[in-house]
C-alpha positions in Angstrom: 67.1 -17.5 54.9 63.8 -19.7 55.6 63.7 -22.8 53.9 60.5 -23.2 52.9 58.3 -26.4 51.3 54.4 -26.2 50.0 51.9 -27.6 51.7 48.2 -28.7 50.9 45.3 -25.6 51.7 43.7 -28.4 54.5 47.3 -27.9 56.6 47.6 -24.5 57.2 44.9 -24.9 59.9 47.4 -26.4 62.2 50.6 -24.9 60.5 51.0 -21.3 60.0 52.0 -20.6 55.9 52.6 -17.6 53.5 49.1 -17.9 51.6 49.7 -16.9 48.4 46.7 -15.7 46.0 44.4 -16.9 48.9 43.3 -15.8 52.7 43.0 -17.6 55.4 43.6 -16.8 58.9 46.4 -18.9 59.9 48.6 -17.6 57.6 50.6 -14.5 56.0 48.2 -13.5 53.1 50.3 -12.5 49.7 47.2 -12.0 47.4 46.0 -9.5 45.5 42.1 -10.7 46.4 39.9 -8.0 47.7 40.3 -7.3 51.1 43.0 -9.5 52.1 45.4 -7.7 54.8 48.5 -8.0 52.3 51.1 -5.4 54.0 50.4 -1.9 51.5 54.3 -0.9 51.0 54.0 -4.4 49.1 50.6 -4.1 47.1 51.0 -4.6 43.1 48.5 -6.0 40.7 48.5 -9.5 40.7 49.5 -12.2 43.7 52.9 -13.1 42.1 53.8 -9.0 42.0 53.2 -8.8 45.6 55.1 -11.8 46.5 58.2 -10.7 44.1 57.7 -7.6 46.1 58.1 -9.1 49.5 61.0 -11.1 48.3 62.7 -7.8 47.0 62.2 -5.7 49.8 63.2 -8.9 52.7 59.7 -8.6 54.4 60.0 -10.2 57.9 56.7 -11.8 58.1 58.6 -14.3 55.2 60.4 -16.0 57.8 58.0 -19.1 58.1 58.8 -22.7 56.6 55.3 -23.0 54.7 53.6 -22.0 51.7 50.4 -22.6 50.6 47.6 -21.2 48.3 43.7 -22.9 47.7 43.5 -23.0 44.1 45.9 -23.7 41.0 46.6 -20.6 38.5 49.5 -18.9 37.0 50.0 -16.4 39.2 49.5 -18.3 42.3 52.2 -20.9 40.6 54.4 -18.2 40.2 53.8 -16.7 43.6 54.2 -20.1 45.5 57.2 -21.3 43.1 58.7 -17.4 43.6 59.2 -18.1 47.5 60.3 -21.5 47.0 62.7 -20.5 44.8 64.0 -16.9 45.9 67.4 -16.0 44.5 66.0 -17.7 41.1 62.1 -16.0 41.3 64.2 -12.5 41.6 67.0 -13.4 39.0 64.0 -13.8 36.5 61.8 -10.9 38.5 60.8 -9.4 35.1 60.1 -12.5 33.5 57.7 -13.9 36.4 55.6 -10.7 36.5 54.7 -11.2 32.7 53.6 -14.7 32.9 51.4 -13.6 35.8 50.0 -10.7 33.8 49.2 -12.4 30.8 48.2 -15.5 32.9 45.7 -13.7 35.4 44.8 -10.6 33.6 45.0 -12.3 29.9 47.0 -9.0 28.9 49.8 -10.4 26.4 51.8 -6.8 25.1 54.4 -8.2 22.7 56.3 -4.8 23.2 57.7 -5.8 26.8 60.9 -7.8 25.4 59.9 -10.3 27.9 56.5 -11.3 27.0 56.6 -14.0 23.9 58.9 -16.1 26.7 56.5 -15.6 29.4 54.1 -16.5 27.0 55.8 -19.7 25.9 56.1 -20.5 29.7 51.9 -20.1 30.6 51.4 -21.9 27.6 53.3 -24.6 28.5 51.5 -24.7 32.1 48.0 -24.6 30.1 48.9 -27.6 27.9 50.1 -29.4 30.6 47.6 -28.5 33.2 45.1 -30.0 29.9 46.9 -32.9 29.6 47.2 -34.4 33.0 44.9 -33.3 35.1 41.7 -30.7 34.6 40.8 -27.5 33.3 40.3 -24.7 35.5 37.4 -24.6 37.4 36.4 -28.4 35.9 36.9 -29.1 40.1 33.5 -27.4 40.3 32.1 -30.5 39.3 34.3 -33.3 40.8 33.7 -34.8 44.5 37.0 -33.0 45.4 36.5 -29.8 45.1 39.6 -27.3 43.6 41.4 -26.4 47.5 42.3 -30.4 47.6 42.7 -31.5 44.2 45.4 -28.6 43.2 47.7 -30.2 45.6 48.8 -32.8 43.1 49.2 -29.5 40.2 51.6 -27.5 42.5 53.7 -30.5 43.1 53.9 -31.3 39.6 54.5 -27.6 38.3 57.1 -27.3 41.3 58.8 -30.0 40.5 58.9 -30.0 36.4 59.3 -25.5 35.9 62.9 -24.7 36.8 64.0 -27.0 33.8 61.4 -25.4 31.6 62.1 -21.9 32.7 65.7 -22.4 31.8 64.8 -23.6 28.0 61.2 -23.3 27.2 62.5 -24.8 23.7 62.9 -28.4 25.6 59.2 -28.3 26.0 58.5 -26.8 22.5 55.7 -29.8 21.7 53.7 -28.8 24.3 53.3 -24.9 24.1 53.6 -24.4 20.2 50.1 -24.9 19.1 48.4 -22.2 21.5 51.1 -19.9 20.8 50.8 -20.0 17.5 47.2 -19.4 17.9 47.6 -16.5 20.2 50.1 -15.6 18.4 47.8 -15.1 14.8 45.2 -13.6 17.5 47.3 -11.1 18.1 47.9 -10.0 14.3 44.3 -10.0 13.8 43.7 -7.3 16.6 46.0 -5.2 14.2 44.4 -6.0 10.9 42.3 -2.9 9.2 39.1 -5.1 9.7 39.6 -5.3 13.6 38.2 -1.9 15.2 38.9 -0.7 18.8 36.7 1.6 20.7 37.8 3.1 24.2 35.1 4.7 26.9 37.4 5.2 29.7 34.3 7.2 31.0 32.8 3.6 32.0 35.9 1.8 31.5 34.9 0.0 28.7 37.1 -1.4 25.5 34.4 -2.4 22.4 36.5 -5.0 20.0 35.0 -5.6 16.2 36.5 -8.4 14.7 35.7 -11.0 12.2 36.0 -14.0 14.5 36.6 -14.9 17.9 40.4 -14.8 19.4 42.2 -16.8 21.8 41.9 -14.2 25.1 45.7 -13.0 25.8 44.8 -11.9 21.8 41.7 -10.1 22.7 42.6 -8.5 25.6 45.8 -7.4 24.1 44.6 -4.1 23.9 42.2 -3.5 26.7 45.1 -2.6 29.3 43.9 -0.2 31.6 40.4 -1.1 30.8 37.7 -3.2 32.9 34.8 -4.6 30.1 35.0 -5.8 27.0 32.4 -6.0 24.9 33.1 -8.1 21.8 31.1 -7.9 18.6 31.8 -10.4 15.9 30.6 -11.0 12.1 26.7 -12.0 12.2 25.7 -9.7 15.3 27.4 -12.5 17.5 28.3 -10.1 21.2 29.9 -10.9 24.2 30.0 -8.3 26.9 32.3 -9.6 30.0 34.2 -7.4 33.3 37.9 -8.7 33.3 39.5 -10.3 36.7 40.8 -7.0 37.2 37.3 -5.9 38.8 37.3 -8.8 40.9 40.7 -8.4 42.6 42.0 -5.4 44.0 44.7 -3.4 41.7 47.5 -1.1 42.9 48.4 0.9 40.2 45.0 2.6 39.1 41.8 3.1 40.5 38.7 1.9 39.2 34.5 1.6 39.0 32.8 -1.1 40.6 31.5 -4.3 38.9 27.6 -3.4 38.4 25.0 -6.0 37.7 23.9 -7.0 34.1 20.5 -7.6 34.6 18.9 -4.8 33.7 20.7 -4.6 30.5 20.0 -8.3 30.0 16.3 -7.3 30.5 16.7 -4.2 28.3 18.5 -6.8 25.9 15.8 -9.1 25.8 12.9 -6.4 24.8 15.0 -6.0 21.9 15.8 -9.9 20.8 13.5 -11.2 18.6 16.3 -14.3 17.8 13.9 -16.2 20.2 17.5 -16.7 22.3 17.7 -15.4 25.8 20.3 -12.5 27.0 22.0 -13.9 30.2 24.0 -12.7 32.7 26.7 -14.1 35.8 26.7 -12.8 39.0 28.9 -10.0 39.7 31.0 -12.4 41.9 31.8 -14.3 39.0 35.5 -14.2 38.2 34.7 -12.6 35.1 30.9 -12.1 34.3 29.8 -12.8 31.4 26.8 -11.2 29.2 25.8 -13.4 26.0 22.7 -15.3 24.4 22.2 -18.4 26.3 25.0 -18.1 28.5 22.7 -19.9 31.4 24.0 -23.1 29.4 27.9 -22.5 30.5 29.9 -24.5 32.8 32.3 -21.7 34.8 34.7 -24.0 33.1 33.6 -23.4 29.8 33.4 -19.7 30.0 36.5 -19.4 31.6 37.7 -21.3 28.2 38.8 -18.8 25.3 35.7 -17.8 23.2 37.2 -19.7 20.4 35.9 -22.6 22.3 32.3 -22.0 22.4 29.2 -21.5 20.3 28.4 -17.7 20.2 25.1 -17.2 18.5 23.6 -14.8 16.5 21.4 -11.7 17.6 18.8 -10.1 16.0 20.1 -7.0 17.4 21.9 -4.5 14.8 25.8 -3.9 15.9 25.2 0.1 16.0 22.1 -0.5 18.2 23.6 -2.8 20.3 27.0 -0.7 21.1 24.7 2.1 21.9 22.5 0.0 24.4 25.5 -1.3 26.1 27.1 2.2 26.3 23.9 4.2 26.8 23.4 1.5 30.2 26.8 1.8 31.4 27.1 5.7 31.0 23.5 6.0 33.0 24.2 3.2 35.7 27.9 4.9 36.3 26.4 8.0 37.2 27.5 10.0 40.2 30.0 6.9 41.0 33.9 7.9 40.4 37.1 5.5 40.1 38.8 4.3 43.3 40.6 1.5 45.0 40.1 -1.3 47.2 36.0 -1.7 46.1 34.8 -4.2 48.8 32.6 -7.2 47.7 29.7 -5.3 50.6 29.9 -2.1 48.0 29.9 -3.6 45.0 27.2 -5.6 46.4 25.2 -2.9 47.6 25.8 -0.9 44.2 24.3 -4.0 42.1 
């Protein structure tokens, strides 16, 4: 077998690499990203499921010595540590595609009897990630941009996880505090106070709850859904399409990401907070909908909602649900489910 080492994004122009949760056209693309040519008897949800995939089935295209990918995630981690690591990545197959589903798709379901360890494990790579270098997209903002700087994460990640993935107890200090938050998150999605209302008509998930949640809490019960609209105490909303709009999944079909600005306008005839309704582009990893969301770094609203200011609206909570579901059940009108949306349709639909 292919011994393989990771190299920096810049390289793979002169060296041909497995590009994992990437493209580029020197390379054998792994990734889940919309149209990337990934090999379709290997196609799964996230980047780290297709590589595990590959692995598996002994694709021949594997046989090169590099691997590369142009951004630092969990799922691109796992992807890039999987092919490093091969008879290890499929010893713990199970194990790797959890941490890339709660880490990409912020899905946590506590019934797989696999998930509190992969959760242990993408905590542990969030704290550290904190600690030593930036938050995710904080690159946005540096000279280096994200392709150059997440060199120095992969090498530390590669170099520190097979200890950690044997006993993600030695590394206890780091991970305990967001698990435990996630963790009371997750009972609150359960609590009598916490409703949950499905539309799979438009693909959207409508959360009522008290307070605002760590994500792999909040989408704990959206699997199999697109939006979430979020409405907490004092008519605070957020309405946001998941990553799982802006990839391309295997296992379902689905509608394409539409823009928010005419709901955003429709929004605004309404507000009399003196607050604006805001919107992100559709090409936004996961748009966002929220009063004076214009303010927000993509840093800070990747962060979990429990780390930013969500404000009030003047805007009743029945009201509100029934604008957001009245827009989405017009605008989705004549378009039905599928796979493989490309970024010149969805586009074109927005």
């Amino acid at each position: 077998m292919q011994k393989r080492q990771f190299i920096p994004f810049s390289e793979v122009k002169k060296k041909k690499a497995i590009v994992v949760d990437s493209t580029h056209p020197n390379g054998v693309m792994l990734s889940h990203w919309k149209g990337a040519p990934t090999p379709a008897e290997i196609r799964d949800d996230t980047s780290a499921a297709i590589v595990l995939n590959a692995l598996r089935q002994g694709l021949p295209s594997l046989d090169l010595p590099y691997v590369t990918a142009n951004h630092f995630d969990i799922d691109g981690f796992v992807g890039v540590w999987a092919l490093l690591n091969p008879a290890l990545a499929l010893e713990n197959e199970e194990l790797l595609r959890q941490m890339a589903l709660i880490g990409d798709f912020r899905e946590l379901d506590l019934n797989h009897p696999l998930a509190g360890e992969a959760l242990k494990l993408v905590c542990w790579i969030n704290a550290k990630e904190r600690e030593l270098f930036y938050k995710p997209f904080a690159a946005d903002e540096m000279e280096e941009k994200e392709a150059a700087q997440c060199a120095q994460k992969f090498r530390y990640f590669l170099r520190e996880f097979n200890a950690v993935l044997k006993d993600p107890d030695w590394e206890k200090g780091a991970w305990e505090d967001e698990v435990a938050s996630v963790l009371l998150g997750y009972r609150d999605m359960y609590k009598p106070d916490t409703k949950i209302e499905r539309y799979p008509d438009v693909g959207l998930v409508i959360v009522q709850t008290p307070h605002p949640l760590h994500y792999y809490a909040l989408f704990s019960r959206t699997q199999g859904f697109d939006m979430v609209l979020t409405c907490y105490e004092q008519n605070r909303y957020e309405l946001e399409y998941k990553y799982t709009t802006w990839v391309d999944i295997a296992t379902r079909p689905t509608l394409p990401r539409l823009s928010m600005a005419p709901l955003a306008e429709r929004l605004n005839a309404l507000e009399t907070s003196g607050r604006l309704w805001t919107h992100d582009a559709v090409t936004e990893t996961g748009p966002l909908l929220r009063l004076e969301g214009s303010g927000l770094s993509r840093s800070e609203a990747y962060d979990n909602p429990t780390e930013r200011e969500i404000y009030s609206s003047s805007i009743p909570v029945g009201q509100f649900k029934a604008e957001v579901l009245h827009f989405y059940r017009e605008a989705y009108a004549g378009i039905s489910p599928k796979q493989h949306w490309t970024w010149k349709e969805v586009k074109e639909l927005s």
